[in-house]
C-alpha positions as CSV (number, residue, x, y, z in Angstrom):
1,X,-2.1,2.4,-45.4
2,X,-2.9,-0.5,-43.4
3,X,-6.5,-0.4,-41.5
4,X,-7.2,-2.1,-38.2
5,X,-10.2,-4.5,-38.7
6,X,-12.8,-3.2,-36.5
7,X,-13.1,-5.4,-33.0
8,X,-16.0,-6.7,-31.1
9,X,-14.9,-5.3,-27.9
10,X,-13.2,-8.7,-26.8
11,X,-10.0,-6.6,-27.1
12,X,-10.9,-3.9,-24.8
13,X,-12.6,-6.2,-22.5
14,X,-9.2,-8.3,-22.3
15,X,-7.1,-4.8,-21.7
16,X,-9.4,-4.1,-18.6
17,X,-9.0,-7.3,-16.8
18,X,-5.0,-7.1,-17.2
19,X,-2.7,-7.1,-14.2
20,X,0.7,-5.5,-13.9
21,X,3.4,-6.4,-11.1
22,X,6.2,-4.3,-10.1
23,X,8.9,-5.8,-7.1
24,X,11.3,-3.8,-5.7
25,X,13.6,-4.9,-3.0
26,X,16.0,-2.2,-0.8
27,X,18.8,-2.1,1.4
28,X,17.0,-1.9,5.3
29,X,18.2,1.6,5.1
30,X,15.8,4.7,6.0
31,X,18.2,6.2,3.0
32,X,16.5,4.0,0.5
33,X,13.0,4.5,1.4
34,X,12.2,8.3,-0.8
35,X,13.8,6.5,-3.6
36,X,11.5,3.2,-3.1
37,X,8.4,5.2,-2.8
38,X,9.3,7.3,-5.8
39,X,9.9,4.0,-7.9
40,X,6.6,2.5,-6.5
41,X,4.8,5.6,-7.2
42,X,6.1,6.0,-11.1
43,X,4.3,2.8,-11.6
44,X,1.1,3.8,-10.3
45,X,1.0,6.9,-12.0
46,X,1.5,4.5,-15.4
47,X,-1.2,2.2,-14.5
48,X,-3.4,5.4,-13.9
49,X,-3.2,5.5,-10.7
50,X,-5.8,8.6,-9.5
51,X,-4.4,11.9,-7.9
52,X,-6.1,11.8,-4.7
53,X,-5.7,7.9,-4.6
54,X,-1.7,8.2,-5.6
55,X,-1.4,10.5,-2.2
56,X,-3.1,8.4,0.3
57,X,-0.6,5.3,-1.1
58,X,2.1,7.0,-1.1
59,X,1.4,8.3,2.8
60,X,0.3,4.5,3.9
61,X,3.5,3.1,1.3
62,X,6.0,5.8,3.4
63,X,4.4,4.4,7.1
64,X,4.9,0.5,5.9
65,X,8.8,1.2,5.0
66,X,9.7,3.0,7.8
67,X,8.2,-0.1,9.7
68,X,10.1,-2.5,7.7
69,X,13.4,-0.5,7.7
70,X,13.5,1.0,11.3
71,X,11.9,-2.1,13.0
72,X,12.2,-4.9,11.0
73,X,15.4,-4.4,9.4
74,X,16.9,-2.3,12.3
75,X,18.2,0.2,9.7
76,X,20.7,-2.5,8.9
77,X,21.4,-2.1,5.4
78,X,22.5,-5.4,4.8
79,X,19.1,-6.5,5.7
80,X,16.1,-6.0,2.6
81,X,13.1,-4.8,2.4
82,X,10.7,-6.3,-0.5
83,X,8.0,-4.3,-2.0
84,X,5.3,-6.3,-4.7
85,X,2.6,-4.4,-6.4
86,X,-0.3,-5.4,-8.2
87,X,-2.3,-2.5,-10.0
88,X,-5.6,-3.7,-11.9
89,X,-8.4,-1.4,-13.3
90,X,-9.9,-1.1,-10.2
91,X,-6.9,-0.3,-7.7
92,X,-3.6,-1.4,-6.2
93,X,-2.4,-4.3,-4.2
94,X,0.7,-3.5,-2.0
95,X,2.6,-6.4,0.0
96,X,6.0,-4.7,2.2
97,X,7.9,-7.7,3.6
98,X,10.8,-7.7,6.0
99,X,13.4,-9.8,7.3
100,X,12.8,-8.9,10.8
101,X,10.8,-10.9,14.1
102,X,7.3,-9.5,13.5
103,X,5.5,-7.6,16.0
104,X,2.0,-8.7,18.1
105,X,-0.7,-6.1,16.6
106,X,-2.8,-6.5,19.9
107,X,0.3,-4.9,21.9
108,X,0.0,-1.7,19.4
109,X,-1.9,0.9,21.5
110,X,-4.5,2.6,19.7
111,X,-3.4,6.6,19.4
112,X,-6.5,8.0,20.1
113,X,-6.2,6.3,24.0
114,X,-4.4,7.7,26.6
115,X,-1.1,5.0,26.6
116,X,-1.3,5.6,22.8
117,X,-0.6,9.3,23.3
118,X,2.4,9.0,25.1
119,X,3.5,6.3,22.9
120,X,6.4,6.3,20.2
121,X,5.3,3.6,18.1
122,X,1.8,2.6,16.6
123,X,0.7,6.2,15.1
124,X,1.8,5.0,11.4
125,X,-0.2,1.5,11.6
126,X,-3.3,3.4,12.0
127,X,-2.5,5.7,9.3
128,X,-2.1,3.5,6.8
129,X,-5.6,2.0,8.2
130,X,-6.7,5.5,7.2
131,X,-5.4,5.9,4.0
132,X,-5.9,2.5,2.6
133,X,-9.3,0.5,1.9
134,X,-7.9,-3.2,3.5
135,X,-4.9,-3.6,5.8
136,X,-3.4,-6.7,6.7
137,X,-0.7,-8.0,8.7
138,X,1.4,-11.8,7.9
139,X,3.9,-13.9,8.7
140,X,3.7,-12.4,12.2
141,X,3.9,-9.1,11.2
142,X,6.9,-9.0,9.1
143,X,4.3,-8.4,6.1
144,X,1.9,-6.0,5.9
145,X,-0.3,-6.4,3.0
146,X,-2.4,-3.2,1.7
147,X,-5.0,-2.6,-1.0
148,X,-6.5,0.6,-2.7
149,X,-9.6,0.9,-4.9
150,X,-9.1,4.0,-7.3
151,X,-11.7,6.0,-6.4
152,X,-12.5,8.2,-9.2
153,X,-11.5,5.9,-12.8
154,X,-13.5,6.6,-15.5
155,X,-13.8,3.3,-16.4
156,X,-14.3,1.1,-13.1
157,X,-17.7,2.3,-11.2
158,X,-16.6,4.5,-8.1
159,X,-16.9,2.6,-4.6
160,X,-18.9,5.8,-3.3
161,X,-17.5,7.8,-0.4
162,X,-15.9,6.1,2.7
163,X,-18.4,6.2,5.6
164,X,-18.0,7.0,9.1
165,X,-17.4,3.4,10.3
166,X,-15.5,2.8,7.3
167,X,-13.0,4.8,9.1
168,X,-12.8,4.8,12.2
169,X,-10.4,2.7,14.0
170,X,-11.0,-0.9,15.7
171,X,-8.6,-0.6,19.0
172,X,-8.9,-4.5,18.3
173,X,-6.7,-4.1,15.1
């Protein structure tokens, strides 16, 4: 029987600061996005990905593809979507990229005004502002770039609950 010489903790030290990556690129169909967001959300659930946490994702993941599919890739499936992932110990970077000719954020009404009411478009932007800790837009908003912090690991201290301002919305966004 072969015994494992007893470590100093530089091992486990090095296994908390590791980084996986996942990509995953679809057809710009609204077909492909249940089976993108499934794939995307197998892999957070192996990197430990937290319940509550893996919910709000997958709700601000399922806004960001419809985005990319319906307006940046005009359901076109011979146009692509590109997911990347990043998961470390203490959350989840998301980047959704698509081929299409951006969008000007300041145009998207806010919801909660009256124009944003009546309006068909902008409701998903500010719920993956909701669900999400940081939410960017590139590349004149053909990328939208999301991150998570796990909120209840055991082993990475808990960021505390979100406070009021935390979440409310900036109509500036």
């Amino acid at each position: 029987m072969y015994v494992l010489p007893e470590f100093d903790g530089a091992v486990i030290d090095l296994l908390e600061t590791i980084e996986m990556h996942r990509e995953i690129t679809i057809p710009g169909s609204p077909d492909s996005i249940p089976g993108a967001r499934r794939e995307l959300m197998e892999f957070l659930k192996q990197q430990g990905c937290p319940e509550e946490s893996a919910f709000e994702v997958g709700m601000a993941v399922q806004e960001a593809l419809a985005n990319a599919v319906l307006h940046g890739c005009n359901s076109n499936p011979e146009l692509h979507v590109t997911i990347k992932a990043s998961s470390d110990p203490a959350g989840v970077s998301i980047i959704i990229q698509d081929p299409g000719s951006g969008f000007d954020l300041s145009q998207v009404p806010d919801p909660s005004s009256d124009e944003g009411r009546t309006s068909s478009n902008g409701r998903g932007i500010h719920m993956m502002k909701a669900y999400m800790d940081d939410v960017t837009f590139a590349q004149q908003g053909r990328e939208v770039r999301m991150r998570k912090i796990w909120e209840s690991r055991g082993d990475v201290s808990p960021r505390g609950p979100a406070t009021e301002q935390e979440v409310k919305f900036d109509p500036g966004d």
